[in-house]
C-alpha positions as CSV (number, residue, x, y, z in Angstrom):
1,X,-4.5,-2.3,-21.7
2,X,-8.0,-3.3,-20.5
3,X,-10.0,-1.3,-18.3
4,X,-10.9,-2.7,-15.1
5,X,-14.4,-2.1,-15.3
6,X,-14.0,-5.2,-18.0
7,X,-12.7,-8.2,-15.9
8,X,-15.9,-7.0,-12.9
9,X,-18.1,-9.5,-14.2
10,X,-18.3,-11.9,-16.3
11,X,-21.0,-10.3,-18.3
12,X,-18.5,-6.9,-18.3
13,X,-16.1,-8.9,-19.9
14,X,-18.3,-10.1,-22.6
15,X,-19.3,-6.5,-23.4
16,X,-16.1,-5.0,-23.3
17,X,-14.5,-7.6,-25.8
18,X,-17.2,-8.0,-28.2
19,X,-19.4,-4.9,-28.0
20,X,-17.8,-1.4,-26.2
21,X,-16.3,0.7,-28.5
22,X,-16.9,-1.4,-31.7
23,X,-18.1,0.7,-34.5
24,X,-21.8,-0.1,-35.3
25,X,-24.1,1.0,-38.2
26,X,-27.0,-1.6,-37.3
27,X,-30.4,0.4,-37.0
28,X,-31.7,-1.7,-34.2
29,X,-28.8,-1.9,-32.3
30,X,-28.0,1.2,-32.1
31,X,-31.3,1.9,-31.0
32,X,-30.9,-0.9,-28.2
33,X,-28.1,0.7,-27.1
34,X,-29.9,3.8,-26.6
35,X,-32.5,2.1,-24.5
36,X,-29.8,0.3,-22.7
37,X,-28.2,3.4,-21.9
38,X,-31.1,5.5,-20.5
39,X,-32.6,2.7,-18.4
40,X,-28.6,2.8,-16.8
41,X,-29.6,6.7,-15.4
42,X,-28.8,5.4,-12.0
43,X,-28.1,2.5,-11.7
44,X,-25.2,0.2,-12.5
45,X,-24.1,-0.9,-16.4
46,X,-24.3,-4.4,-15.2
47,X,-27.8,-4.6,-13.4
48,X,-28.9,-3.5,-17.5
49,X,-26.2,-6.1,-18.7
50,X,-28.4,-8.6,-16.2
51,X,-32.0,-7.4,-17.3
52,X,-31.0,-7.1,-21.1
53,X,-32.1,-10.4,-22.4
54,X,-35.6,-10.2,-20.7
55,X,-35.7,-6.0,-21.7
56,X,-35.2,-7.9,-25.1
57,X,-37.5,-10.4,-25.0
58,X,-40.0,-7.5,-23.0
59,X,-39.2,-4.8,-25.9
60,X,-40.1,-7.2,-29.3
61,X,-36.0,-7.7,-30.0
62,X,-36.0,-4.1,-29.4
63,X,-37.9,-3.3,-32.9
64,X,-38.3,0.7,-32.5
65,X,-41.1,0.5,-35.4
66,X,-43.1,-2.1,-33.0
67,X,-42.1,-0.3,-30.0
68,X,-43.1,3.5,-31.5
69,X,-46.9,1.9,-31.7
70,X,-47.0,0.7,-28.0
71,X,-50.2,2.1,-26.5
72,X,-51.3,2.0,-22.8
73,X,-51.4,-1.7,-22.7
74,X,-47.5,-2.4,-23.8
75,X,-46.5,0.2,-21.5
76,X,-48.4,-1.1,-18.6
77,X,-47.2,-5.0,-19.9
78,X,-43.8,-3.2,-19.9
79,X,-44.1,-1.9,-15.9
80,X,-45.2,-5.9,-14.6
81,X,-41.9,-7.3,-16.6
82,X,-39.7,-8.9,-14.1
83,X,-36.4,-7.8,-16.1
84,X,-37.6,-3.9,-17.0
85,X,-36.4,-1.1,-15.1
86,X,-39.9,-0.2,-13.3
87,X,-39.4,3.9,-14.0
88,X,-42.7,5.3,-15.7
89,X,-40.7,7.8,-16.9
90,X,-37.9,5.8,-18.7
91,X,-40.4,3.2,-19.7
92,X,-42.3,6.0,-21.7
93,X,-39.0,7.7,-22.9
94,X,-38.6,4.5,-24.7
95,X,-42.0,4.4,-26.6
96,X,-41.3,8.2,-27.4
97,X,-37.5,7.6,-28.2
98,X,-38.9,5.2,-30.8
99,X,-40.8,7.6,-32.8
100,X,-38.0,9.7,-32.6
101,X,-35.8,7.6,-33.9
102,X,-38.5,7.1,-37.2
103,X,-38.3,10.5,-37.4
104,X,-34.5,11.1,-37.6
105,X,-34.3,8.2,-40.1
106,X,-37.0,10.0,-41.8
107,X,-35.1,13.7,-41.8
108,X,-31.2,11.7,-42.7
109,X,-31.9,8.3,-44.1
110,X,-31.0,6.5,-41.3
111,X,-30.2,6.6,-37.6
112,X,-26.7,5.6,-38.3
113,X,-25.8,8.6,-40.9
114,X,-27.1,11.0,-38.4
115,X,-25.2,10.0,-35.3
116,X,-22.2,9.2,-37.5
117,X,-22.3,12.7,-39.2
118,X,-21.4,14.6,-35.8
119,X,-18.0,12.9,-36.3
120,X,-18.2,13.2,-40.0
121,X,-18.4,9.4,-40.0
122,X,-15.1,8.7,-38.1
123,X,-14.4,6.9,-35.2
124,X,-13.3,9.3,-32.1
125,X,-10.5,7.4,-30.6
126,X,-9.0,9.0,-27.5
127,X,-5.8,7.4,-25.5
128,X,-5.6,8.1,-21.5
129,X,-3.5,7.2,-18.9
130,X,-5.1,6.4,-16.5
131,X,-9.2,5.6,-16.0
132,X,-9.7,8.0,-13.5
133,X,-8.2,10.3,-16.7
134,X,-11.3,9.2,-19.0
135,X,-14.2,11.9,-19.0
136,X,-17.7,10.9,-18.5
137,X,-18.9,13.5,-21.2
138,X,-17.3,16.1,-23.6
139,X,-17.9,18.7,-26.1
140,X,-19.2,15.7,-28.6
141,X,-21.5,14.0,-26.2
142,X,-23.1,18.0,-24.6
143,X,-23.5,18.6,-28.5
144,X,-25.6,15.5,-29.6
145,X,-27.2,15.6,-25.9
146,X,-28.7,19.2,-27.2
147,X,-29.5,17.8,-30.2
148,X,-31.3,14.9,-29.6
149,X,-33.0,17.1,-26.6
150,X,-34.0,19.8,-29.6
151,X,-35.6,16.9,-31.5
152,X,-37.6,15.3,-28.5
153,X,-35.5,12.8,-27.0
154,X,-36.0,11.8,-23.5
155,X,-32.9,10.5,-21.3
156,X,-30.3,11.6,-23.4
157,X,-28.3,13.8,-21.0
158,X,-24.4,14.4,-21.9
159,X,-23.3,11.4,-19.7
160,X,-26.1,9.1,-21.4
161,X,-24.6,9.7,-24.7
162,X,-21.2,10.0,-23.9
163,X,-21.6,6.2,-22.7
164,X,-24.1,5.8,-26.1
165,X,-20.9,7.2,-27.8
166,X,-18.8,4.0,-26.8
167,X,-21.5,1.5,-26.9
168,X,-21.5,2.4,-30.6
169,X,-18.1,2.9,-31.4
170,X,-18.3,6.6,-32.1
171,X,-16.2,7.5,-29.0
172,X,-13.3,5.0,-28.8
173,X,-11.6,5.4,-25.4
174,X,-8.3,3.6,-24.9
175,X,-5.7,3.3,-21.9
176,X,-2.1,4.0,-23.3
């Protein structure tokens, strides 16, 4: 059973058929999807659906080892895009996230076997009811939340990751 969330738009549908909850292991998507989702703090998943393509063209194909040298003049670039989300704040939480993310790949390997590890590499698929029955964070998502906060991680509250969580496929929520 679809959610309904999926048939809102047709740029919703596209996302929920060939991107939410799909397991990924791609370094620079699963970075992109951690932009995606803190530039979403407040607003609606399809006004970043909307602004993606030009966030992508904005953000060098959303290339975290371009991105972690952006200096004044790519974040003020960044601020006059049309299709960026015009917060100072998230703007430089991506430039930050960016070395973060080098750094993680540094400590693990890779991005992927760190995020993967909290599940010991398996998928978390959960079957509800209902929607209004599907949690917008859990144990999983506080947990990395803390743990990408420990490491220096801007806007990656519980909620922000629980949504990461099924961007990537780590979290796999289903209706019954």
């Amino acid at each position: 059973m679809r959610f309904t969330w999926a048939d809102s738009h047709p740029l919703m549908a596209a996302y929920y058929d060939n991107e939410w909850g799909i397991e990924s292991h791609d370094e620079t998507y699963l970075f992109e999807m951690l932009v995606l989702e803190g530039m979403q703090a407040g607003l609606s998943w399809l006004t970043i659906l909307k602004r993606r393509e030009g966030m992508r063209q904005a953000l060098d194909q959303f290339d975290y080892k371009k991105i972690a040298q952006y200096d004044e003049t790519a974040f003020n670039r960044l601020m006059q895009t049309d299709d960026m989300i015009k917060n100072k704040l998230k703007i430089n939480s991506i430039i930050s996230n960016a070395q973060k993310f080098i750094e993680v790949q540094k400590e693990f390997g890779t991005f992927d076997r760190y995020i993967w590890s909290f599940t010991n590499n398996e998928p978390v698929v959960t079957y509800y009811d209902a929607e209004s029955d599907v949690p917008t964070d859990n144990a999983l998502s506080q947990r990395i939340s803390k743990d990408l906060k420990s490491r220096g991680f801007k806007f990656v509250g519980p909620v922000i990751i629980y949504g990461y969580l099924g961007a990537i496929g780590v979290i796999q929520d289903r209706l019954k």
